[in-house]
DSSP file (Angstrom, degrees, kcal/mol; ACC not computed):
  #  RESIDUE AA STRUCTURE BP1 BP2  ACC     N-H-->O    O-->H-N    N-H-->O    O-->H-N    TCO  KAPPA ALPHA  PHI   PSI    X-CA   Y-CA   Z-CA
    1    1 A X              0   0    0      0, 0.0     2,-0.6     0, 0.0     0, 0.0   0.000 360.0 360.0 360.0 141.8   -0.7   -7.6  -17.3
    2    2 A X     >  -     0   0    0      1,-0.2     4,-0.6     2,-0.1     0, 0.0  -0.763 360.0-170.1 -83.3 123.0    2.1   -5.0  -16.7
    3    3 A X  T >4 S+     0   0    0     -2,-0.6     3,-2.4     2,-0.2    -1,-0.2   0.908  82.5  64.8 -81.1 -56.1    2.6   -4.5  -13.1
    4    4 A X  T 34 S+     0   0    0      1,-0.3    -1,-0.1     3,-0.0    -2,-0.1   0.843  97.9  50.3 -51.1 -25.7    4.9   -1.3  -14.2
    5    5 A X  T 34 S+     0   0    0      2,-0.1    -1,-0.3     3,-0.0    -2,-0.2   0.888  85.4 104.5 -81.7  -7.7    2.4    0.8  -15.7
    6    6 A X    <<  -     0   0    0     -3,-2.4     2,-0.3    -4,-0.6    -3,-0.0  -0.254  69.7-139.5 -58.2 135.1    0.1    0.4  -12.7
    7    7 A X    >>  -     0   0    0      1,-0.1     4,-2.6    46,-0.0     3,-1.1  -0.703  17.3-109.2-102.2-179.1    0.4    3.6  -11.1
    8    8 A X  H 3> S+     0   0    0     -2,-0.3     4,-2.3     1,-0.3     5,-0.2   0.871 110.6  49.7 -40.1 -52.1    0.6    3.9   -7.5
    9    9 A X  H 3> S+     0   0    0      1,-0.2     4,-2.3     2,-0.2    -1,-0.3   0.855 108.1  53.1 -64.4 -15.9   -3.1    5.4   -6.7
   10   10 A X  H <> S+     0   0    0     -3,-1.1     4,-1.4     1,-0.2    -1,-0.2   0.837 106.7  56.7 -99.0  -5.8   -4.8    2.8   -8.8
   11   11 A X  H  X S+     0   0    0     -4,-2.6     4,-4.6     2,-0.2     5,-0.2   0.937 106.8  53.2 -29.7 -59.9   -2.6    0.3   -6.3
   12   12 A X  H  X S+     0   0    0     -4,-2.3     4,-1.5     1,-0.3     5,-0.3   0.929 104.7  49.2 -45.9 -60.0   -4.3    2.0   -3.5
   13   13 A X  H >< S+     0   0    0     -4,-2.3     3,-2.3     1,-0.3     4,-0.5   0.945 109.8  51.4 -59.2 -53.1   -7.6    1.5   -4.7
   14   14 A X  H >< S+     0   0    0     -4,-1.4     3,-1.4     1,-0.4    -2,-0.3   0.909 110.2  51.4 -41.1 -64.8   -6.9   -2.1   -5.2
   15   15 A X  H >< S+     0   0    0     -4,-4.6     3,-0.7     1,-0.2    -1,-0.4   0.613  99.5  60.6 -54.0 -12.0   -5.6   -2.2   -1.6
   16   16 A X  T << S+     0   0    0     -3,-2.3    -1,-0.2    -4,-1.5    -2,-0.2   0.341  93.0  76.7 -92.4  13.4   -8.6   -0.7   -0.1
   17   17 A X  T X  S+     0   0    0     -3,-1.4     3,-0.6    -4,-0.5    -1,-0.2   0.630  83.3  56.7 -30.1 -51.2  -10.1   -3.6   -1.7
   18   18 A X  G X> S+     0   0    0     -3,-0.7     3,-2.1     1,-0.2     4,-1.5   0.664  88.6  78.6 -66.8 -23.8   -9.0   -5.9    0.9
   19   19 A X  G 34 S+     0   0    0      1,-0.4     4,-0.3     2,-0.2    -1,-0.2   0.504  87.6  61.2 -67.2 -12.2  -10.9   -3.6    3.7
   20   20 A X  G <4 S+     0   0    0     -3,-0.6    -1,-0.4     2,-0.2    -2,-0.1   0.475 103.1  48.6-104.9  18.2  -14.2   -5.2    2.7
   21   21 A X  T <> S+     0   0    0     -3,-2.1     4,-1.0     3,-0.1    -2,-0.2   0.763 115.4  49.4 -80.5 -66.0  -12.8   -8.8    3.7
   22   22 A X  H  X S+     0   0    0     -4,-1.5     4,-1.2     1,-0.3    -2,-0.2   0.462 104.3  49.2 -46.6 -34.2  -11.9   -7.3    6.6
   23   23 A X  H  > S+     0   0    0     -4,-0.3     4,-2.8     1,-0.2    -1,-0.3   0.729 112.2  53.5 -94.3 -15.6  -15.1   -5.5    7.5
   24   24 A X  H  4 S+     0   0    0      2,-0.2     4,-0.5     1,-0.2    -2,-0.2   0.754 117.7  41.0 -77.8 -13.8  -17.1   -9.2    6.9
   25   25 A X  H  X S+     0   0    0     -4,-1.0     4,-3.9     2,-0.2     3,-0.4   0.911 110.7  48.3 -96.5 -39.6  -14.5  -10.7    9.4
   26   26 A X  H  < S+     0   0    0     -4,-1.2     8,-0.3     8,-0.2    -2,-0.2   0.942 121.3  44.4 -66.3 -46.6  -14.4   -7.9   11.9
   27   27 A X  T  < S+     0   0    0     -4,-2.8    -1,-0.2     1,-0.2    -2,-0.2   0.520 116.3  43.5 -75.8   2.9  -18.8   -8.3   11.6
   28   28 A X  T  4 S+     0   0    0     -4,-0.5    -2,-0.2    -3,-0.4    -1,-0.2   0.805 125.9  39.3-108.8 -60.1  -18.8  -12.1   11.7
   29   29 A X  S  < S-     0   0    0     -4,-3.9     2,-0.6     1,-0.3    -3,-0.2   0.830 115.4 -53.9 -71.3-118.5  -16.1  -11.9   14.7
   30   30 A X     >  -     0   0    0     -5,-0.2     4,-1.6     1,-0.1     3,-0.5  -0.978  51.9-124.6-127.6 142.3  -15.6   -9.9   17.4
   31   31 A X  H  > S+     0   0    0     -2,-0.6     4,-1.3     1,-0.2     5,-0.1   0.738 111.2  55.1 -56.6 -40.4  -15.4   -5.8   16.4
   32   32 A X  H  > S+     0   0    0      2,-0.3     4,-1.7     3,-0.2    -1,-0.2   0.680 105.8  47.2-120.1 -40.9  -12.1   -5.4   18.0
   33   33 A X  H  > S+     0   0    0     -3,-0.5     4,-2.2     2,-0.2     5,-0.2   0.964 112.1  56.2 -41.4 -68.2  -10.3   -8.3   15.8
   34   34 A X  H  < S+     0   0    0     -4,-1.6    -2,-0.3    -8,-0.3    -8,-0.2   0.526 113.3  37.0 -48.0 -32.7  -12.0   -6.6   12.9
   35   35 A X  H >X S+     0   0    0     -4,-1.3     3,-2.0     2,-0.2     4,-1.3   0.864 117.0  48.0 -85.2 -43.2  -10.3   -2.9   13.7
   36   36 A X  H 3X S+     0   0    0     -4,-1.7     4,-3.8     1,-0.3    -2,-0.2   0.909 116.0  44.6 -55.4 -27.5   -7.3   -3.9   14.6
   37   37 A X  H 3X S+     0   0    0     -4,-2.2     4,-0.7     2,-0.2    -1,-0.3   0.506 113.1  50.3 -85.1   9.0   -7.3   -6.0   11.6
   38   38 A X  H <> S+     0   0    0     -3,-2.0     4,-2.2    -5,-0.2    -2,-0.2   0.919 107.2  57.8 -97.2 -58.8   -8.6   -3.2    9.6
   39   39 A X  H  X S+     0   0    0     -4,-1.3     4,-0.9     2,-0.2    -2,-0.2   0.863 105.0  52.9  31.6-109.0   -5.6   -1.0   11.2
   40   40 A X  H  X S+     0   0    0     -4,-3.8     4,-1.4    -5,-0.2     5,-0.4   0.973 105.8  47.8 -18.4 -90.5   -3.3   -3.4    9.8
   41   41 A X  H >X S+     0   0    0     -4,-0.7     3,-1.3     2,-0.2     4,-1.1   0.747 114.5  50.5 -32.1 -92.7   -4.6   -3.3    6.2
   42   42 A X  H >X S+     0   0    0     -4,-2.2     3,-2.2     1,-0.3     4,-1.0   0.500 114.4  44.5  -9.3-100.0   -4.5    0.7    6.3
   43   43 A X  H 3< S+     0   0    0     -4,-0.9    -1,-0.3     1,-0.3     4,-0.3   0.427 114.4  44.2  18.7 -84.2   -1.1    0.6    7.6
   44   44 A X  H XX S+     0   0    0     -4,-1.4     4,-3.7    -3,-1.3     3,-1.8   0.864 111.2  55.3 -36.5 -73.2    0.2   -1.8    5.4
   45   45 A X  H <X S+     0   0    0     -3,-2.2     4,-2.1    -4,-1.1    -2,-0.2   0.890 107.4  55.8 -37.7 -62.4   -1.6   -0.1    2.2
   46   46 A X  H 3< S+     0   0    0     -4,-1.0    -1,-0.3     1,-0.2    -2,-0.2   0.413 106.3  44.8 -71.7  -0.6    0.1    3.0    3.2
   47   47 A X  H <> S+     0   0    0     -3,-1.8     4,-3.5    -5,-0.3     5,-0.3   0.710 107.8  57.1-105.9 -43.6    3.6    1.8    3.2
   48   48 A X  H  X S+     0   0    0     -4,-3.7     4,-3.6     1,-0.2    -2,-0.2   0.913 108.3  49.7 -36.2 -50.8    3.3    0.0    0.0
   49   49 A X  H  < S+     0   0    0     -4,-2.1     4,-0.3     1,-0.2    -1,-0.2   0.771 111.0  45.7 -97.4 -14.3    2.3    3.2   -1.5
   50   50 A X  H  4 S+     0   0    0     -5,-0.2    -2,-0.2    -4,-0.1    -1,-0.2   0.784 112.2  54.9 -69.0 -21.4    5.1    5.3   -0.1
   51   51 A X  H  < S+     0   0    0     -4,-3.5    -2,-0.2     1,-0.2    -3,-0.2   0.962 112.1  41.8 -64.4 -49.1    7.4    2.5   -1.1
   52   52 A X  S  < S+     0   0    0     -4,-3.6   -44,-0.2    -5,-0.3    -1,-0.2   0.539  86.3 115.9 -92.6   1.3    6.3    2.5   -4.7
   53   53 A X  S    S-     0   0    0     -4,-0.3     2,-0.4    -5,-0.1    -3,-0.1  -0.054  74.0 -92.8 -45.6 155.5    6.1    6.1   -5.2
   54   54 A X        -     0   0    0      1,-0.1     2,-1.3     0, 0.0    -1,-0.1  -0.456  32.4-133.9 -72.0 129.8    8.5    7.9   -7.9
   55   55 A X    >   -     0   0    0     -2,-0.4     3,-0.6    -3,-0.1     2,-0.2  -0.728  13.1-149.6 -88.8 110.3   11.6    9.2   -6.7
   56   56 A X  T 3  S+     0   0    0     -2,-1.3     3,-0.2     1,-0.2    -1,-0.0  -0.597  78.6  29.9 -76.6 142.9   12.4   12.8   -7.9
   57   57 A X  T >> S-     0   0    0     -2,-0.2     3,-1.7     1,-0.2     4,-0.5   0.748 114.0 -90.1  92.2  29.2   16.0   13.4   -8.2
   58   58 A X  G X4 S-     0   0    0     -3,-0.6     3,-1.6     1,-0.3    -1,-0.2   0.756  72.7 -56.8  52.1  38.8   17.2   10.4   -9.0
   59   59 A X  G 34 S-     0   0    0      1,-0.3    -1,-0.3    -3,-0.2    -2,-0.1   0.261  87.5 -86.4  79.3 -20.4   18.1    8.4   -5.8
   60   60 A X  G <4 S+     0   0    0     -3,-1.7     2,-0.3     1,-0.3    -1,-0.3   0.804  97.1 137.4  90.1  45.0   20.5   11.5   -4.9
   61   61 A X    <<  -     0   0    0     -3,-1.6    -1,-0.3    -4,-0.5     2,-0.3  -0.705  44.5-158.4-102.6 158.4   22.7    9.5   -6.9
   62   62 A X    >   -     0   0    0     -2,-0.3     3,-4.2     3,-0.2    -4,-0.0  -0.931  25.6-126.5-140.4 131.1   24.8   12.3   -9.6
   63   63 A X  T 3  S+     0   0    0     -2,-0.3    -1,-0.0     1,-0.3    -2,-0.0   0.379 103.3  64.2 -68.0  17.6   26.2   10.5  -12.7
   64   64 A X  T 3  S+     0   0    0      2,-0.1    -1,-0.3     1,-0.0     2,-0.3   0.785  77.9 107.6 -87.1 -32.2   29.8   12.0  -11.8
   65   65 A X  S <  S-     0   0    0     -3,-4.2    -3,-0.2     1,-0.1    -1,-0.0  -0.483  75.7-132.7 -85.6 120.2   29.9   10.3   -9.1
   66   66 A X              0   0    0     -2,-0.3    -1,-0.1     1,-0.1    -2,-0.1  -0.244 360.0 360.0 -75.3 136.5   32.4    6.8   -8.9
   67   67 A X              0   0    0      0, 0.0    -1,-0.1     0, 0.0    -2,-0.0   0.112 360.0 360.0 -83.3 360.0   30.0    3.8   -7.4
């Protein structure tokens, strides 16, 4: 499988995947383990998917410019 054509939203969905692990542990355990650990996941999910967004403009890099 190509990880590069995945795009970001169908990442997402994939991470909000994990949130049903999460909801069996949080009902099995104590509710309060189970949001915080749900929390977490969000969190997590949501940095992942600013990280791997596309950058317009090209890093603010300009190809005149000496490295």
């Amino acid at each position: 499988m190509d990880l590069e054509a995945l795009s970001p939203r169908a990442a997402l969905v994939v991470g909000l995947l994990a949130l049903l692990p999460v909801s069996w542990y949080g009902l099995g355990s104590s509710l309060s383990a189970g949001v915080v650990s749900a929390i977490n996941v969000v969190i997590i999910i949501a940095c992942l998917y600013i990280a791997f967004t596309p950058v317009s403009g090209g890093h603010g890099h300009d190809s005149s410019e000496a490295s």
